[in-house]
C-alpha positions in Angstrom: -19.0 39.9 17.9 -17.0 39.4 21.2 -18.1 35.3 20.8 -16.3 35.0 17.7 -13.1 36.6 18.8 -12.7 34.2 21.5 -13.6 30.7 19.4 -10.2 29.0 18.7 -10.0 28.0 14.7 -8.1 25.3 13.3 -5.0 25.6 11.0 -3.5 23.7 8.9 0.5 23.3 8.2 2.8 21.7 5.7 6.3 21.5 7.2 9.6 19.3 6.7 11.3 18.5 9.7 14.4 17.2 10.1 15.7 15.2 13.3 19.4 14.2 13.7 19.6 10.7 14.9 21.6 7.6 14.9 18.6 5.6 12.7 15.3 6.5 11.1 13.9 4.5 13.6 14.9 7.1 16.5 14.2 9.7 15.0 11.0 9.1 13.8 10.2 8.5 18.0 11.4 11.3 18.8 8.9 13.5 16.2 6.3 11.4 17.7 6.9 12.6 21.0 6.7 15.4 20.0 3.7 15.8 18.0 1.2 13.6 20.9 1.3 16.7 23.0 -1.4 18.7 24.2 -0.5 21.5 21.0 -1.1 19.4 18.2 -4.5 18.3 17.5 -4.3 15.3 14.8 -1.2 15.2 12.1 -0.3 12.9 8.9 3.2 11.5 8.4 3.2 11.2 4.7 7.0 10.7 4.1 10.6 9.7 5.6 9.3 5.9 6.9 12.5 4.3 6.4 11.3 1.2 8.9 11.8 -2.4 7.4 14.3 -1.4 4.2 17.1 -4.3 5.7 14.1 -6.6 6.1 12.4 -5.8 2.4 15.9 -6.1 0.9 17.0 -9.5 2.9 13.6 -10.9 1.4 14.2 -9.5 -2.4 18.0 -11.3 -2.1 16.2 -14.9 -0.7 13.4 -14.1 -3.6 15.9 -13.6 -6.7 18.1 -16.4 -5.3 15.0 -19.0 -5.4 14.5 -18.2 -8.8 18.0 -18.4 -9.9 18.3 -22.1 -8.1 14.8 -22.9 -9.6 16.0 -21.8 -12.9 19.1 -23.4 -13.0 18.1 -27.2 -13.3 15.5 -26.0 -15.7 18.3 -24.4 -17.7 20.7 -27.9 -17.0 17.6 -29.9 -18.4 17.3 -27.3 -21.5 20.9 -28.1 -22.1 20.9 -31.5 -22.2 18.0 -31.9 -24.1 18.9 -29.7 -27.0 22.6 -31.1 -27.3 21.6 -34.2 -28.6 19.0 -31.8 -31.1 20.1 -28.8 -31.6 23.3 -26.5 -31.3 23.7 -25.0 -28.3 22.6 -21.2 -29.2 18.2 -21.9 -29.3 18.8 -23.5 -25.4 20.6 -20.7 -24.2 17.5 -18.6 -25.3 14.7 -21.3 -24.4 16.7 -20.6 -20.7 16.2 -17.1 -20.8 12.5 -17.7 -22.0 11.9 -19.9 -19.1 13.2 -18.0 -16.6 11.5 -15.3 -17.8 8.0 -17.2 -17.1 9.4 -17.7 -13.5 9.7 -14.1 -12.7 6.7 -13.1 -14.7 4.1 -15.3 -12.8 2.0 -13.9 -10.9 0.9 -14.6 -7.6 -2.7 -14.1 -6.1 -2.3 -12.2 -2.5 -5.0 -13.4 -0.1 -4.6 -10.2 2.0 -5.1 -7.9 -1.0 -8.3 -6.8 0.6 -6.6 -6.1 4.0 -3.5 -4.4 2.2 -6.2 -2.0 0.7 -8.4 -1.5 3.5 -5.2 -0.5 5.6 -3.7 1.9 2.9 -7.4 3.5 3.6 -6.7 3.7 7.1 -3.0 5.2 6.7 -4.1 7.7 3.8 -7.3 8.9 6.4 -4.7 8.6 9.6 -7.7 6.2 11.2 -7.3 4.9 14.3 -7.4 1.3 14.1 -7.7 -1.5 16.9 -5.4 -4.6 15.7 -6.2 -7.8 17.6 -2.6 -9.1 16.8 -1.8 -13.0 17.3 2.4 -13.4 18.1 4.4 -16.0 18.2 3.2 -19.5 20.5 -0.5 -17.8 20.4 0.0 -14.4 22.6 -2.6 -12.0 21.3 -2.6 -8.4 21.9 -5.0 -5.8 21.2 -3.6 -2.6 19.9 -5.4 1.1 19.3 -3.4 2.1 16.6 -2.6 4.6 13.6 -0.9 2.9 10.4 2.4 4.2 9.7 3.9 2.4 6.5 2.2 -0.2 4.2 4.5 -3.0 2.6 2.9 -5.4 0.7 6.0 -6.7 -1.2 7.6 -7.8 2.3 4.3 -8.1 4.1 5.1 -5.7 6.6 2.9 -2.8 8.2 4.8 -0.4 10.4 2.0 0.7 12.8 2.6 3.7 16.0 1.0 2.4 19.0 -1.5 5.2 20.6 -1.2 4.0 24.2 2.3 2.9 24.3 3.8 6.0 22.0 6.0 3.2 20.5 6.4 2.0 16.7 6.0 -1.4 16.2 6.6 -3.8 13.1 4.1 -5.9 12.4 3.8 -8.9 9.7 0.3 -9.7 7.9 -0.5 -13.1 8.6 -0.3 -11.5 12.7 -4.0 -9.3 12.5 -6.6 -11.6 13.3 -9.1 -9.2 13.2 -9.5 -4.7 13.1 -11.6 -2.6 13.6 -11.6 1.0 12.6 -12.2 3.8 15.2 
């Protein structure tokens, strides 16, 4: 009876905290400070990963403004065409048609498969080893939890184990991971 008193049991908790920082970014090292002490056993963040908003939204703005350039001599060839056929009205909508079949086609991903396989790791909090390729051929190899999935801007916000630092990380840089 005496055994059972003295074996330490797990709980599990469901909080909200809030941090008061100058960025997301700070804050969110700060709560990770915090929760890689001795007290805390294993945790999840499943919310409040602002990282890589400025860089998702910089991309959307160069996206939508390479379709409006690419639509615009489509819609200046439309134009011409139809004026010496048609009035000008059935142009203005084979424009709008046409752009419509630029924004509408889809593109394959190659790393869909990676994407998913690293969603997995976030959802489980795996620890993953990256071997990461920068810029003129450095590589790295980092244990690793996954923080933030991004396929839209091909980001992945990953929190570095060793280091206790959160880095931002682009697809086409994992040359190769292995779960832990």
């Amino acid at each position: 009876m005496e055994a059972s008193k003295l074996q330490k049991r797990k709980f599990l908790f469901n909080v909200d905290i809030m941090i008061e920082e100058d960025t997301n970014g700070r804050a969110l090292e700060k709560l990770l400070h915090q929760l890689n002490s001795e007290l805390v056993t294993d945790y999840q963040i499943k919310q409040g990963i602002e990282l890589g908003k400025t860089i998702e939204a910089s991309l959307k703005e160069t996206i939508l403004k390479k379709v409006d350039t690419s639509a615009e001599p489509v819609k200046s060839r439309t134009n011409a065409a139809s004026a010496e056929t048609a009035p000008k009205a059935p142009s203005a909508s084979n424009a709008k048609v046409t752009k419509a079949a630029v924004e509408k086609r889809p593109e394959a991903d190659p790393f869909k498969q990676i994407w998913e396989e690293m969603k997995t790791f976030q959802q489980s909090n795996t620890l993953v080893r990256l071997s990461i390729v920068k810029e003129k051929g450095v590589k790295l190899s980092m244990p690793c939890r996954i923080l933030n999935t991004d396929p839209s801007s091909g980001n992945l916000t990953v929190y570095h184990v060793d280091e206790k630092k959160v880095y931002l990380l682009k697809i086409n840089e994992i040359d190769d991971f292995q779960a832990r």
